[in-house]
Structure formats: structure tokens, C-alpha cells
MIDOSE-1310 file (N, C-alpha, C; in nm, 2 decimals, decimal comma, always signed):
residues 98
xxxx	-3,47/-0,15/+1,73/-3,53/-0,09/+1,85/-3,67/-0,14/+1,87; -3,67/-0,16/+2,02/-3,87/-0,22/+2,06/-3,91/-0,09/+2,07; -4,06/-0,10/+2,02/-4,14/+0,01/+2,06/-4,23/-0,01/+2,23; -4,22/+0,05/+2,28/-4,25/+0,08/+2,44/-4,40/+0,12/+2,39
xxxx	-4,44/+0,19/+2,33/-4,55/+0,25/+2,30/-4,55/+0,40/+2,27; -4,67/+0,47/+2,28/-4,64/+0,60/+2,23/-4,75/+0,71/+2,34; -4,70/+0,83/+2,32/-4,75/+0,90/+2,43/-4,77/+1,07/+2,35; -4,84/+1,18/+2,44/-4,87/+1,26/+2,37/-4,78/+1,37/+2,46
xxxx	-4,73/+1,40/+2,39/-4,64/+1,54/+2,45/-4,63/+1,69/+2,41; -4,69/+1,77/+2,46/-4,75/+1,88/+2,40/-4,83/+1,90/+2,25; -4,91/+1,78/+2,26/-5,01/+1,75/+2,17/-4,94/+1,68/+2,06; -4,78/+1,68/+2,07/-4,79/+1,56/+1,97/-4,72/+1,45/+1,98
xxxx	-4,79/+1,33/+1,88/-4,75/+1,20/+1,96/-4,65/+1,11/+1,96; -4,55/+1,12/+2,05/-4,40/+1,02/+2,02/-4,42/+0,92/+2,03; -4,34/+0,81/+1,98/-4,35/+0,67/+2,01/-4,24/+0,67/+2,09; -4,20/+0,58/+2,19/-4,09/+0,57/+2,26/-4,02/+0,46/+2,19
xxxx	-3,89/+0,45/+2,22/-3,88/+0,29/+2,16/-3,68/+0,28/+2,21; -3,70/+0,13/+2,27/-3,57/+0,08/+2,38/-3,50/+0,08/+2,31; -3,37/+0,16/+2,32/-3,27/+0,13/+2,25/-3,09/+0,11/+2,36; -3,04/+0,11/+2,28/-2,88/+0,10/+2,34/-2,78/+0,19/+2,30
xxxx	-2,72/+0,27/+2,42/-2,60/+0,36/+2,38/-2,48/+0,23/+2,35; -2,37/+0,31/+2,30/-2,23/+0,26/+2,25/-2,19/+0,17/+2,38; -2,23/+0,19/+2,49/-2,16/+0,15/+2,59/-2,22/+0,03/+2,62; -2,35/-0,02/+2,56/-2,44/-0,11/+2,65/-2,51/-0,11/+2,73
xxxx	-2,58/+0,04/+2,76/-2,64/+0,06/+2,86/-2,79/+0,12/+2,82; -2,86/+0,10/+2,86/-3,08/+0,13/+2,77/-3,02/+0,24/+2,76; -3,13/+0,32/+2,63/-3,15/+0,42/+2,62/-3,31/+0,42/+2,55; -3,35/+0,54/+2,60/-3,49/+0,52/+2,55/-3,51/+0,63/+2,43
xxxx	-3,53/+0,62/+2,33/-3,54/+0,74/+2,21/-3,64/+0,80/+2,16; -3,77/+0,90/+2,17/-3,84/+0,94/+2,12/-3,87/+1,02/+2,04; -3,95/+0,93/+1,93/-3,96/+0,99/+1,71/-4,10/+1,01/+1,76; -4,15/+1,15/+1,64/-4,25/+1,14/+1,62/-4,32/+1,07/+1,60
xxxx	-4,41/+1,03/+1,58/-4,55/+0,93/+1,56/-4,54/+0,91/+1,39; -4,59/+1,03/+1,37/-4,63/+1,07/+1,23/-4,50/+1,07/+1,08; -4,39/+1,11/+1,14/-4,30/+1,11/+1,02/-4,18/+1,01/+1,09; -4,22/+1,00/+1,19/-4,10/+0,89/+1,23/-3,93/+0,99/+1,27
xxxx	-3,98/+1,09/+1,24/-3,83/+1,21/+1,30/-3,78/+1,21/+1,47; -3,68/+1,21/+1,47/-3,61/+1,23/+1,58/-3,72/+1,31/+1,67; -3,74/+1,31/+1,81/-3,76/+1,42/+1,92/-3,66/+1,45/+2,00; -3,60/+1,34/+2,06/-3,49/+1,36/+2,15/-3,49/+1,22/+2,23
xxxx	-3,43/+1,23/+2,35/-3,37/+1,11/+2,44/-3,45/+1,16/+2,57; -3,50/+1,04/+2,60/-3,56/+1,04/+2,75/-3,44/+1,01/+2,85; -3,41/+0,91/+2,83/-3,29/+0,84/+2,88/-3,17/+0,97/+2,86; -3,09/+0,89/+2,97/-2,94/+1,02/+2,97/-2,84/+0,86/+2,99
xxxx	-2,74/+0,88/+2,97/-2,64/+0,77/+2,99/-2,52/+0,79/+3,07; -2,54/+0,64/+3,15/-2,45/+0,69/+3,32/-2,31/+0,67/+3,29; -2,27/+0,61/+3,14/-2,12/+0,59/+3,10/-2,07/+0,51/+3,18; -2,15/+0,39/+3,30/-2,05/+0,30/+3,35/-2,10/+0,35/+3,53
xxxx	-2,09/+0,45/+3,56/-2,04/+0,54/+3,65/-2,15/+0,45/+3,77; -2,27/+0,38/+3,73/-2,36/+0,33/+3,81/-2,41/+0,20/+3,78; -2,45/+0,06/+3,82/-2,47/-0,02/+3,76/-2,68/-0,02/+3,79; -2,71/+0,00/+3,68/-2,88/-0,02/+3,70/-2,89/-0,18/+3,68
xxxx	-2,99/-0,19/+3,75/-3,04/-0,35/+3,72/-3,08/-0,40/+3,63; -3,15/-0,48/+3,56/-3,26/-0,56/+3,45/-3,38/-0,47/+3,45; -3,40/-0,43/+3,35/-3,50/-0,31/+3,34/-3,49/-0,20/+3,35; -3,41/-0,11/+3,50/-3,39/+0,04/+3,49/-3,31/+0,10/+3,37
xxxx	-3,34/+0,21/+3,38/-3,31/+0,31/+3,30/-3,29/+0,46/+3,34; -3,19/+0,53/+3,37/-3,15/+0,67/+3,40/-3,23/+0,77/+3,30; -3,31/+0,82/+3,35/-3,43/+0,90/+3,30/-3,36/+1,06/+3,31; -3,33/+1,11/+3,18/-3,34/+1,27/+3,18/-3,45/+1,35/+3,23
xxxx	-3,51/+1,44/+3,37/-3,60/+1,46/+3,37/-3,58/+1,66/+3,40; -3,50/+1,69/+3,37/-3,46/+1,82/+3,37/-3,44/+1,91/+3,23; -3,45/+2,02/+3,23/-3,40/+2,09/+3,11/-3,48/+2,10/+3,03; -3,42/+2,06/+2,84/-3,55/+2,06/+2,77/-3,62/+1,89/+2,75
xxxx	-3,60/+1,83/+2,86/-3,68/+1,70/+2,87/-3,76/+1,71/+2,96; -3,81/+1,83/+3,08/-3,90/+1,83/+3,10/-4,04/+1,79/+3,13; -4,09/+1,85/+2,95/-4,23/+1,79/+2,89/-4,23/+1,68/+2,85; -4,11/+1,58/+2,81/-4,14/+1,50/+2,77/-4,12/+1,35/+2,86
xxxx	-4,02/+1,40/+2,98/-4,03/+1,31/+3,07/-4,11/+1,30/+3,17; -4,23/+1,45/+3,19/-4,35/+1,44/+3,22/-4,46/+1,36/+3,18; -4,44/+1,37/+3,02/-4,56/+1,26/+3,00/-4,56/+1,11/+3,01; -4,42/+1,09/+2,96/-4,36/+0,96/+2,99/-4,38/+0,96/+3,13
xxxx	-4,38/+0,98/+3,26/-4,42/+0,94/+3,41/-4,59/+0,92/+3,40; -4,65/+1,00/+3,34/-4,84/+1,03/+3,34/-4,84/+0,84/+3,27; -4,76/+0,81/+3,19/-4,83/+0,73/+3,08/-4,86/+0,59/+3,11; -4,76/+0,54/+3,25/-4,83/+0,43/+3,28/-4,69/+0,33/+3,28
xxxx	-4,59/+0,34/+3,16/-4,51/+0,25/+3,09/-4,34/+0,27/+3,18; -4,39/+0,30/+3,28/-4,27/+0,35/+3,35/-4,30/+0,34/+3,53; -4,21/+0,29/+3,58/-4,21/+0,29/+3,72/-4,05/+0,35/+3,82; -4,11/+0,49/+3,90/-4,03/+0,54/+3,95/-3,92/+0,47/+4,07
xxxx	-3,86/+0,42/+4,03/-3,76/+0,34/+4,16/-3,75/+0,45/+4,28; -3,76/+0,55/+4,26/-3,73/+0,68/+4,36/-3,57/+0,65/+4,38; -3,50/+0,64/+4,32/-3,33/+0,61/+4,35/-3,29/+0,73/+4,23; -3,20/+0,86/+4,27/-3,16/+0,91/+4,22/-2,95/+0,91/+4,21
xxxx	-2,93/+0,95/+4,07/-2,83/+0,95/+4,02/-2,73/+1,07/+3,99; -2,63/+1,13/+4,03/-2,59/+1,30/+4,02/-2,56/+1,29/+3,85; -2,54/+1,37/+3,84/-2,53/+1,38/+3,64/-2,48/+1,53/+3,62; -2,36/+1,56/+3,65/-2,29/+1,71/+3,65/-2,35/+1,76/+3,76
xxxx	-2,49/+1,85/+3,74/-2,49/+1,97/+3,85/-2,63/+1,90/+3,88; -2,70/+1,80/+3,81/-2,83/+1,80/+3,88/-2,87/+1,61/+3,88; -2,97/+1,57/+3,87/-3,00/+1,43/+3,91/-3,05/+1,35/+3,81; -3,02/+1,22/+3,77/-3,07/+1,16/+3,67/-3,19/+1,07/+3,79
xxxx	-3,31/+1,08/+3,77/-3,44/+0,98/+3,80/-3,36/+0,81/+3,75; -3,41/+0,71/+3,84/-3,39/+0,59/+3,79/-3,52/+0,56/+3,79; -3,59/+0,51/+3,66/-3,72/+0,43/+3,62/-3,65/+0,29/+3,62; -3,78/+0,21/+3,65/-3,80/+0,08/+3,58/-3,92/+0,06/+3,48
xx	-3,88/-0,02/+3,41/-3,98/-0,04/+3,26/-4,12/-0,15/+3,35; -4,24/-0,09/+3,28/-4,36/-0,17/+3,37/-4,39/-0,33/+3,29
């Protein structure tokens, strides 16, 4: 996995870092800074259902990704394509990587 860099999310600091679901498709995964532990997935996975370009990435930005796909938008390391994606009842964000 590349590290993207790292960001502060309710005071504590994830690293982000590019990775790949089973299918081939980005996923973005953020670990703690400090012990290297799981936080969760920025990224959600479109299973096929949409073809993103070279660089985008289907951004989880609802639920309990909220805060953390809030900071990841603040951080710089991300650009909003404004192209949204349905994902069950609500919308996956398409970013592009800066």
C-alpha cells in the first residue's frame, strides 16, 4: 500500500494509504498514525457497477465516515470531481487523487 499522507481526525492522526479491493478497483484505508491499527475505509467500492477513471476514487462520505471524510476533503490530497454515484439509499462522492 502507498501512503497518500496523513491527516488529523478528531485529534487523532490517520495516515491514509492507496490500496485495492478484491475486484481491482482503489480503495483508500485509514490506520492510525501511532500504532498503525485499522480506522476504517474512506473509499466504498462500486463492485464494477461504474467505471472511474485514472485516479478517481468513490469516497464514503456519509454515516460513520462523516469525520473522517471531512478531514480528508480539508486536507488538500483530494479533488472533488462533483460526479456523484447512488450506493443503496444514499450517494458515493467521486474524488480524484491531487
Amino acid at each position: 500500500m502507498k501512503s497518500l499522507g496523513r491527516i488529523y481526525v478528531e485529534n487523532e492522526q490517520v495516515e491514509l494509504l492507496l490500496a485495492q479491493y478484491a475486484d481491482g478497483s482503489p480503495a483508500i484505508v485509514a490506520m492510525v498514525a501511532e500504532t498503525g491499527e485499522p480506522y476504517g475505509k474512506l473509499s466504498v467500492n462500486l463492485a464494477g457497477r461504474t467505471v472511474l477513471k485514472p485516479g478517481e476514487i468513490a469516497i464514503k462520505t456519509y454515516a460513520e465516515n462523516q469525520s473522517l471524510a471531512a478531514a480528508a476533503r480539508r486536507s488538500g490530497l483530494f479533488v472533488d470531481t462533483r460526479k456523484r454515484v447512488p450506493v443503496n439509499f444514499v450517494e458515493a462522492e467521486i474524488w480524484r487523487l491531487r
